[in-house]
Structures are given as structure tokens and as C-alpha cells.
C-alpha positions as semicolon CSV with decimal commas, in nm:
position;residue;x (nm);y (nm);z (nm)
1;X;8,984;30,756;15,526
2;X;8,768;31,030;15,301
3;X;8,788;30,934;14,936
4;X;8,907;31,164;14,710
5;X;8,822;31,219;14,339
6;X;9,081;31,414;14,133
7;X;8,936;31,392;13,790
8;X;9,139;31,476;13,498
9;X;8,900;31,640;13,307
10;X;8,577;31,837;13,280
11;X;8,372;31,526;13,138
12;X;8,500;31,306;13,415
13;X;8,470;31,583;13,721
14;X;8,071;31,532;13,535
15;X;8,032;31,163;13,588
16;X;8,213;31,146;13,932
17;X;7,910;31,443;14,076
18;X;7,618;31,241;13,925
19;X;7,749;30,922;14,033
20;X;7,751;31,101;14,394
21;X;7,434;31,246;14,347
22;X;7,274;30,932;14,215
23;X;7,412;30,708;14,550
24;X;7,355;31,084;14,812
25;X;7,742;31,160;14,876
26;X;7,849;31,498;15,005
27;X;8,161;31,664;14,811
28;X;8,379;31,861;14,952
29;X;8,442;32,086;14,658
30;X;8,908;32,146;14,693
31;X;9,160;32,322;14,504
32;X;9,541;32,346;14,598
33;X;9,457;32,321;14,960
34;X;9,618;32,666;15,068
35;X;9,271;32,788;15,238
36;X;9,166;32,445;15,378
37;X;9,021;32,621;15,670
38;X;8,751;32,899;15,543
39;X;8,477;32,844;15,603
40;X;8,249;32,652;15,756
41;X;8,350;32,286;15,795
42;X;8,186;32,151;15,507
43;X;7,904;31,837;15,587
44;X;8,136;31,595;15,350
45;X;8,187;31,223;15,285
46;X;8,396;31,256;14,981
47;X;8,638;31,516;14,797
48;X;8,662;31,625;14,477
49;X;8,959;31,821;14,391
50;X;9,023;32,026;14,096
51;X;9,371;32,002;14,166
52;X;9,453;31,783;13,798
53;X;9,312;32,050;13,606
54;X;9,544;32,250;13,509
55;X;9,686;32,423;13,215
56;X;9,634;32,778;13,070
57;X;9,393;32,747;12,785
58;X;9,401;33,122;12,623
59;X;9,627;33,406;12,639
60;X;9,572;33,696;12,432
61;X;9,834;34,011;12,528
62;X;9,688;34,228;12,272
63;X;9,330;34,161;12,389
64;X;9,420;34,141;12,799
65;X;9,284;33,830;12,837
66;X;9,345;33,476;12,957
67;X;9,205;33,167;13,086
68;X;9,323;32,865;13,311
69;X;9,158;32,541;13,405
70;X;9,071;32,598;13,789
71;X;9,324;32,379;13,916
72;X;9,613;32,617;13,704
73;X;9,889;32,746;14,015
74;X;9,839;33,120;14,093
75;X;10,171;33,147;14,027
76;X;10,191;32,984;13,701
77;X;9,989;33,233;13,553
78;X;10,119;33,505;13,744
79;X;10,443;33,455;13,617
80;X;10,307;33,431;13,264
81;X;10,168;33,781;13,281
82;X;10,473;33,957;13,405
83;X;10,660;33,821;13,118
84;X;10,450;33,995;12,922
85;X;10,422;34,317;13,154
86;X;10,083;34,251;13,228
87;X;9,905;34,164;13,597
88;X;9,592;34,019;13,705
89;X;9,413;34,415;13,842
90;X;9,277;34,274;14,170
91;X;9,598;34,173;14,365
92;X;9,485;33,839;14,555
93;X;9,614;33,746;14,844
94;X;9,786;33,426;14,963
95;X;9,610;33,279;15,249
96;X;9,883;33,028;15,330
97;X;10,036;33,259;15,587
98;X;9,699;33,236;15,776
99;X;9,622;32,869;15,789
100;X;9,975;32,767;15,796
101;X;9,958;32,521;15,477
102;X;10,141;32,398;15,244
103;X;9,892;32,398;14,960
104;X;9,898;32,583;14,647
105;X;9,696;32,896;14,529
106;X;9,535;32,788;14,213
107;X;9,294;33,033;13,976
108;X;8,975;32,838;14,041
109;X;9,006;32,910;14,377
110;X;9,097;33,277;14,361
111;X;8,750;33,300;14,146
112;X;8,527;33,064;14,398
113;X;8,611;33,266;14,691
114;X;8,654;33,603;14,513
115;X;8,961;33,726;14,679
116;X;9,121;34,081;14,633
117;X;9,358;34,240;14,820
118;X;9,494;34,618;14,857
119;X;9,405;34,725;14,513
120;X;9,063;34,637;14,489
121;X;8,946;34,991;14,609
122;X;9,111;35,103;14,288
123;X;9,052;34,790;13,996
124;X;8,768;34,612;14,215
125;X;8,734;34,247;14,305
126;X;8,828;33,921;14,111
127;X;8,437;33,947;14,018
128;X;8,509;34,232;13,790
129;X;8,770;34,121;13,589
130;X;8,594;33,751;13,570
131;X;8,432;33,759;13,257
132;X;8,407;33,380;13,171
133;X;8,354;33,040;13,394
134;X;8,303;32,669;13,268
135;X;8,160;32,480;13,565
136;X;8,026;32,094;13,680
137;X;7,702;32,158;13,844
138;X;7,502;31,942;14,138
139;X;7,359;31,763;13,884
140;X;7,705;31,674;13,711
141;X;7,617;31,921;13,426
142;X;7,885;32,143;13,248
143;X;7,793;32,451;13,198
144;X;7,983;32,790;13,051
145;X;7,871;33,148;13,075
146;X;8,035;33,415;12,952
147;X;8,389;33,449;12,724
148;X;8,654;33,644;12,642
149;X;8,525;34,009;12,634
150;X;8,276;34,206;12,864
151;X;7,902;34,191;12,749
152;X;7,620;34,387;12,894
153;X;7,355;34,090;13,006
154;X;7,051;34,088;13,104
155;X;6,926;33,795;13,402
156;X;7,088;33,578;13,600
157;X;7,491;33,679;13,553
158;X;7,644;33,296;13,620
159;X;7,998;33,475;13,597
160;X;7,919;33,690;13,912
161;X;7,710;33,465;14,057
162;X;8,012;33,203;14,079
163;X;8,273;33,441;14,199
164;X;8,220;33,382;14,597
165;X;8,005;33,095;14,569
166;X;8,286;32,922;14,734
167;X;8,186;32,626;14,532
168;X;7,875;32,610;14,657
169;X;7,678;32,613;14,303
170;X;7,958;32,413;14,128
171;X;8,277;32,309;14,081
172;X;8,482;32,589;13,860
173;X;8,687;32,391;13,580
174;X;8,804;32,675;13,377
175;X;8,793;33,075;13,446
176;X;8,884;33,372;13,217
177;X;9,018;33,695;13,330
178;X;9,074;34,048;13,227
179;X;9,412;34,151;13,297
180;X;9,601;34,511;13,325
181;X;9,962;34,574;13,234
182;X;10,194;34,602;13,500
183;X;10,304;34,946;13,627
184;X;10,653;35,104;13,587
185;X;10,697;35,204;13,929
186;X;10,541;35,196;14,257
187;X;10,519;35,428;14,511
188;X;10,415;35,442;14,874
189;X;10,366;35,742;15,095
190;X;10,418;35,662;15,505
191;X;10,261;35,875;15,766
192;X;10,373;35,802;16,112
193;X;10,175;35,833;16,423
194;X;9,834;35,923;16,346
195;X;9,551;35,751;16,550
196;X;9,262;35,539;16,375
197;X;9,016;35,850;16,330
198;X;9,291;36,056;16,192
199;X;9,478;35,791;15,976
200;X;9,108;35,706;15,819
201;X;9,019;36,083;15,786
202;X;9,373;36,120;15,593
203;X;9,281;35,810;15,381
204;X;8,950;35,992;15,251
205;X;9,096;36,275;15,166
206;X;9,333;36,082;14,980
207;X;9,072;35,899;14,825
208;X;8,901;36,145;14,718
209;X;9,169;36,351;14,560
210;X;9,229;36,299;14,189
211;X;9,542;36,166;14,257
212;X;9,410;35,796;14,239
213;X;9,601;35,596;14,525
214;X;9,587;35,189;14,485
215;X;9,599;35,101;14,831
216;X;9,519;35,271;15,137
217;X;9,570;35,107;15,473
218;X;9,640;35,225;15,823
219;X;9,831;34,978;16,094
220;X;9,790;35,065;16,429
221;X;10,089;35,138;16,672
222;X;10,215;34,792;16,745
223;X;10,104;34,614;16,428
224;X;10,449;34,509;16,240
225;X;10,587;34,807;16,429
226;X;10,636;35,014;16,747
227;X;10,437;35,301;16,556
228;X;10,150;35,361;16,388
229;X;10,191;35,377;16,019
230;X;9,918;35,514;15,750
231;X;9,966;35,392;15,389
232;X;9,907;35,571;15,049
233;X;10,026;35,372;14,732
234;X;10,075;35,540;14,405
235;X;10,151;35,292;14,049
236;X;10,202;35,428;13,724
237;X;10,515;35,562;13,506
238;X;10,761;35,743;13,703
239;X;10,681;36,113;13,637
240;X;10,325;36,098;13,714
241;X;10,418;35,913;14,024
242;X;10,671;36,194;14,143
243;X;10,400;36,463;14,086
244;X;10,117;36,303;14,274
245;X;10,360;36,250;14,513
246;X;10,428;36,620;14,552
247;X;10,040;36,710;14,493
248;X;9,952;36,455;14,799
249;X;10,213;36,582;15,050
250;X;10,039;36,960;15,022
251;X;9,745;36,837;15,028
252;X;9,753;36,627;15,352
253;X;10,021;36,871;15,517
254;X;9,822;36,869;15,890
255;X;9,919;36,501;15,873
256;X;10,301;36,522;15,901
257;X;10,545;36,478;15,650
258;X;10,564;36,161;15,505
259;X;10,843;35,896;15,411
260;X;10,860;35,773;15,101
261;X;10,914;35,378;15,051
262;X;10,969;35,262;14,685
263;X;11,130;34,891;14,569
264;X;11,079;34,612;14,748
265;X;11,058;34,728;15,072
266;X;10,722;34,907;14,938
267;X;10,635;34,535;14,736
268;X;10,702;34,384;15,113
269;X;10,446;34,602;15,262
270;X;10,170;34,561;15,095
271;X;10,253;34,216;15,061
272;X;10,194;34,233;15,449
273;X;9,872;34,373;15,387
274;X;9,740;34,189;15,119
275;X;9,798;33,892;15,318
276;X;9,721;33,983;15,635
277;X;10,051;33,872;15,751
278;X;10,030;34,124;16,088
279;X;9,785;33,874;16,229
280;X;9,893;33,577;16,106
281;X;10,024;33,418;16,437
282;X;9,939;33,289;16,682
283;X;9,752;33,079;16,460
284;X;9,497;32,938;16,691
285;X;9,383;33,306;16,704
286;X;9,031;33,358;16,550
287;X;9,056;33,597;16,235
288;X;8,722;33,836;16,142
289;X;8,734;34,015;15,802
290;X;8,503;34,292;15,876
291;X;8,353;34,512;15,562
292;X;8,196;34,837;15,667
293;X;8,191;35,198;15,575
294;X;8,526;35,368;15,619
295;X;8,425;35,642;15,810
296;X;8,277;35,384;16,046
297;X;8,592;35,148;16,081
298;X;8,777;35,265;16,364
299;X;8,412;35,311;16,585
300;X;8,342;34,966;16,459
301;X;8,724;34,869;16,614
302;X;8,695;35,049;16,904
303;X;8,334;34,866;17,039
304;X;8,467;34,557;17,003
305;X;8,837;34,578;17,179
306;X;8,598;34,772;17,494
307;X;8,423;34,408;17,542
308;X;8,723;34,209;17,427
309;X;9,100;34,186;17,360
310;X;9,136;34,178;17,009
311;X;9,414;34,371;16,769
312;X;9,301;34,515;16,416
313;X;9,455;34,671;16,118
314;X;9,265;34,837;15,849
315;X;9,245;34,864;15,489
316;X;9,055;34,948;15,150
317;X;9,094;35,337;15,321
318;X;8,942;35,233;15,652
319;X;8,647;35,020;15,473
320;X;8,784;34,668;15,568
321;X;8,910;34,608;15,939
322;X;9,126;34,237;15,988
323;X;9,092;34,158;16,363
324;X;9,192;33,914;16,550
325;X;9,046;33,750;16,887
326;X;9,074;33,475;17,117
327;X;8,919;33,118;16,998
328;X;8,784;33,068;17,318
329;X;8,392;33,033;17,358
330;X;8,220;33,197;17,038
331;X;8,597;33,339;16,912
332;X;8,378;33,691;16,989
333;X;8,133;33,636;16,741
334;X;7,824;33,810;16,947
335;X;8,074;34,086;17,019
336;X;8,157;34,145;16,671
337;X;7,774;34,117;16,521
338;X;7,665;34,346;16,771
339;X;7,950;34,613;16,654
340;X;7,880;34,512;16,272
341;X;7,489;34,585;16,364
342;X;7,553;34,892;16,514
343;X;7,758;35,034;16,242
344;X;7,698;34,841;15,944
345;X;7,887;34,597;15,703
346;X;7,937;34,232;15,736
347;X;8,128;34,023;15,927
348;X;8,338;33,672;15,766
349;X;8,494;33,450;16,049
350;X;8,823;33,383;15,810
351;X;8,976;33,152;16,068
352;X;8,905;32,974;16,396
353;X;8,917;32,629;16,518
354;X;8,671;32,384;16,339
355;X;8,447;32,363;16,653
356;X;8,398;32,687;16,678
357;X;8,397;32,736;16,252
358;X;8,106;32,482;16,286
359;X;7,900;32,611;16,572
360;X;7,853;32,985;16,551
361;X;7,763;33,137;16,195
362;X;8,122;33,188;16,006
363;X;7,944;33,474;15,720
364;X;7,761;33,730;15,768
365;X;7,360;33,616;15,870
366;X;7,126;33,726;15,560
367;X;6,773;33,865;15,647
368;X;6,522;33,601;15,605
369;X;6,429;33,714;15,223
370;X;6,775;33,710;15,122
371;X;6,812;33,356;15,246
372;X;6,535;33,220;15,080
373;X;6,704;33,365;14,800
374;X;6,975;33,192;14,829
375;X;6,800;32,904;14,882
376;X;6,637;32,911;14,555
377;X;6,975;32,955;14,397
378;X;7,158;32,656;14,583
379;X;6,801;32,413;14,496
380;X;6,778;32,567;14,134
381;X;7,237;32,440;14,061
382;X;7,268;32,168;14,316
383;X;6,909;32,004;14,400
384;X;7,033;31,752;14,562
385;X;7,262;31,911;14,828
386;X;7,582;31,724;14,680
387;X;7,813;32,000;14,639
388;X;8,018;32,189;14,937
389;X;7,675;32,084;15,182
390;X;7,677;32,404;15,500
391;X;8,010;32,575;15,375
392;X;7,880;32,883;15,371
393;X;7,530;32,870;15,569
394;X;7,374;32,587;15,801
395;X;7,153;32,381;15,550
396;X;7,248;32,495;15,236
């Protein structure tokens, strides 16, 4: 049975890595368990969970700030914030749909793996609002960078550089946030029927109106529905809302007329989205979370369903494609680098069996620079290879 460490504390999480590095044990770096399966399988012979450290540690309304200890509940602190009308900007999703767990989304994690959802083409990523980390490194060190307001810096940013480390570097104790107030209403226009080159041409425009949409997504015909649907959302107080609303449908007449979905049927649909509930099952289903340039997304689609079955939705206006594959043989991985190649982006296998997780590469391969880059990094936090050993690359 793996042994697992669940310190209490920042000083103890300390001692328990530089015991491990002092006798060579591997940790498997853990938060609430909800995303147990991304990434690669981790080269482990122990666990250290962040799971007892918990609490929220600062909250400032007035300044739009607040920290947790990594271990803190998503939820917890979510629910904190709308008591106070205020929201964490970058929307992250909950992977539990995907993996089928029962774990828990905690902050730490949302910070380790950087995860956004819808709105980041609006408030970016969870790396822009992260403005403050305490950490254990490899060498059982505790280190903090960064605090409660934004600073210009100069060198090595540990804030950003921790924010998709995916615990790689160290293990997060305690992470600050900026946060946004809430929005009085929210808005979402529906176009029906429009293929993936239209839907994503529609999106741009959108985008690129001053009319500033917070999530823009396009689900292909048979994706949660027997139509295809294309996706503008619209926050903010009510009268602004019903006047971009009015400035958007001239604007992208030639599209059709839209419906108009506000309440909770509009919170349930981007819920879908955020998590990328469409896709969710069958479960043993490989997953790919493809980046790429909008304009290239449904050419990017396309190549890969003419070598192999696969069924995709799109969002961030066309710029990130979910699709989902068979598991069998390489779960399509040569199909989909090719495509990504072609194209452009970057390619994340999200979720496949662990065979397959462990045998082809599950991020994007980095050009031979890059990696010794990240190399460097890994060596210069965690020199002796104890933390989260070939999560996110073979031998690092």
C-alpha cells in the first residue's frame, strides 16, 4: 500500500520532503483528488497531500483580494465571495465530471494546474489573477513570492512560474488571488445551425466588436443537442446587457436571428462548457485539449476526424477545441500532433487510460532548447527529482 503524508502544516509538509529527499522517495504531489488522472502517471513511491491544509488566511472585499491554504475547497471560497458579490475572474472548471471522482476541487490545485474555463478569453487564466504563492520546495524549503497586490518584477516571476507547474517545482501551501465582483445579470446569445467555419467566423466578429462577450463557444450539431449551437455571453448590469444585445444581433444579422437564454438555463450552459461535460462519457474515451489559433480550429478539427473518429466542441471563440477519441493504440496521439503541427498550438492529453497516459507524450513536446530549459528549472527547485518525478515530461 503507497504511504501517504498529509501534513498539517507548512513546517511539517518541509520536514516530510527532506526526509524523502534525504532516503530518494518519489512524491506524488495530491490535492482533493478530483483530477487524479491528468497527467502523466507520476514515477511515485509515496504521497503527499495537501489535503489538511486548509483554511482561508486573508480576505480583503475592499482591496479584491484573498488567500487560502492550498488544500482550502473550491467551493469554500467560492461561496465566500458570492456573499460578498465578488467572484474569482477566471471561471475554473470542475474536472470531476471527466474522471468520474469523488474528490474535491481545492485552490492549490486550481493554481498548480492553472485552470480557466469560458471566461478566460475575457479576464485571462488563474495565472493572472495569482499574485501570491507560499510553497515547500524539492529540497523541503518554504518559500513565498509575491503578496497581496500586483507588482511589476523583474527575473524569474515564481508566481507565474508555479501556476501550471502541476506541482512539479513544489508543493503550493498557500495562494492569493485577485478577485472581480460578481455581475448583475448574464446574458447569452444562441445561434442555431451554423457550421464550424461559420460559427468561428461569427465568434471573431463578435470578438472583435466592442461589445466585450465573456464566453464564446460553438457545439457542433449533435453535441448536447440535435443542432448546432454558437454561443455569445454577455455579464454586466442589466441595461448595458440589453443594448449589446441589440448592437450584436445587427451586427451579426447574416448569421440568423438568435435566441436569447438568461437564468439558469444560461448558468447550465456554460457550466457544460466550462466543464467539458459534452464529452464527459464514455469515460474510457481519450480527451485532447487542443490550443490553437481560432481561425485555425475547425481545419485543425476537420484533419483529425478524416484519419479518425473523434467528436469536438470548441471554445475561447474557436481558439480551444475539446475532442475526444478512442483509447485504443496511441488514443490518436500521432493523428492529433500531426494536425497541431500543421496548424499550430499545442496539444494536452487531459484523459486516457494510464497505459496509454504513460506511454505516448500526454503535453505538448517542447523543442529541444525549451526542454533544457525546463530542465534547468526542475534541477535549479527540486535537485533531487523528489517531487511529482515524469508528471508532466519523461525524466523530469
Amino acid at each position: 500500500m503507497t504511504v501517504v503524508y498529509r501534513p498539517g502544516s507548512e513546517a511539517e509538509a518541509g520536514e516530510i520532503v527532506r526526509a524523502a529527499a534525504g532516503r530518494g522517495e518519489r512524491l506524488r504531489l495530491a490535492g482533493g483528488g478530483a483530477a487524479a488522472g491528468l497527467g502523466r502517471p507520476a514515477q511515485d513511491t509515496a504521497t503527499l497531500s495537501a489535503k489538511a491544509l486548509t483554511g482561508v488566511t486573508l480576505y480583503e472585499p475592499a482591496e479584491m483580494v484573498v488567500a487560502a491554504r492550498a488544500g482550502t475547497p473550491l467551493a469554500e471560497v467560492e461561496a465566500l465571495l458570492a456573499s460578498r458579490g465578488q467572484m474569482l475572474p477566471f471561471e475554473p472548471m470542475d474536472l470531476r465530471g471527466l474522471y468520474g471522482s469523488a474528490g474535491t476541487p481545492t485552490l492549490g490545485a486550481v493554481a498548480a494546474i492553472n485552470n480557466a474555463g469560458p471566461r478566460r478569453i475575457n479576464a485571462g487564466a488563474a495565472r493572472d489573477s495569482l499574485i501570491g504563492v507560499r510553497f515547500i520546495n524539492g529540497r523541503g524549503e518554504a518559500i513565498k513570492s509575491g503578496g497581496r497586490v500586483m507588482k511589476n518584477v523583474t527575473g524569474l516571476d515564481l508566481v507565474k512560474l508555479m501556476a501550471g507547474a502541476h506541482g512539479t517545482l513544489g508543493l503550493l501551501t498557500e495562494v492569493t488571488f485577485k478577485v472581480l465582483p460578481a455581475c448583475e445579470r448574464v446574458a447569452t446569445l444562441v445561434f442555431p445551425n451554423l457550421d464550424d467555419a461559420r460559427a468561428v467566423t461569427a465568434l471573431s466578429e463578435a470578438l472583435g466588436s466592442p461589445f466585450e462577450l465573456t464566453g464564446a463557444a460553438h457545439l457542433p450539431a449533435g453535441i448536447g443537442a440535435p443542432q448546432a449551437r454558437t454561443l455569445m455571453r454577455l455579464e454586466g448590469f442589466s441595461d448595458s446587457i440589453d443594448y449589446r444585445t441589440g448592437e450584436l444581433r445587427r451586427l451579426l444579422k447574416r448569421y440568423g436571428q438568435p435566441e436569447i437564454v438568461d437564468g439558469e438555463a444560461a448558468a447550465a450552459l456554460w457550466r457544460s462548457v466550462r466543464d467539458a461535460a459534452p464529452l464527459a462519457e464514455p469515460r474510457d474515451a481519450a480527451l485532447w485539449r487542443i490550443s490553437t489559433a481560432p481561425t485555425h480550429g475547425p481545419a485543425l478539427a476537420a484533419a483529425i476526424a478524416a484519419e479518425r473518429d473523434a467528436r469536438w466542441f470548441f471554445d475561447w471563440g474557436g481558439g480551444l477545441i475539446w475532442l475526444a477519441t478512442g483509447s485504443e493504440g496511441d488514443a490518436g496521439a500521432g493523428t492529433v500532433r500531426r494536425a497541431v503541427q500543421a496548424q499550430g498550438g499545442h496539444a494536452t492529453l487531459v484523459r486516457a487510460p494510464d497505459a496509454v497516459r504513460a506511454a505516448v507524450p500526454v503535453f505538448q513536446p517542447l523543442a529541444e532548447p525549451l526542454m533544457r530549459l525546463t530542465a534547468g528549472i526542475k534541477a535549479a527547485h527540486d535537485p533531487a527529482g523528489v517531487l511529482n518525478p515524469g508528471r508532466m515530461y519523461a525524466g523530469l
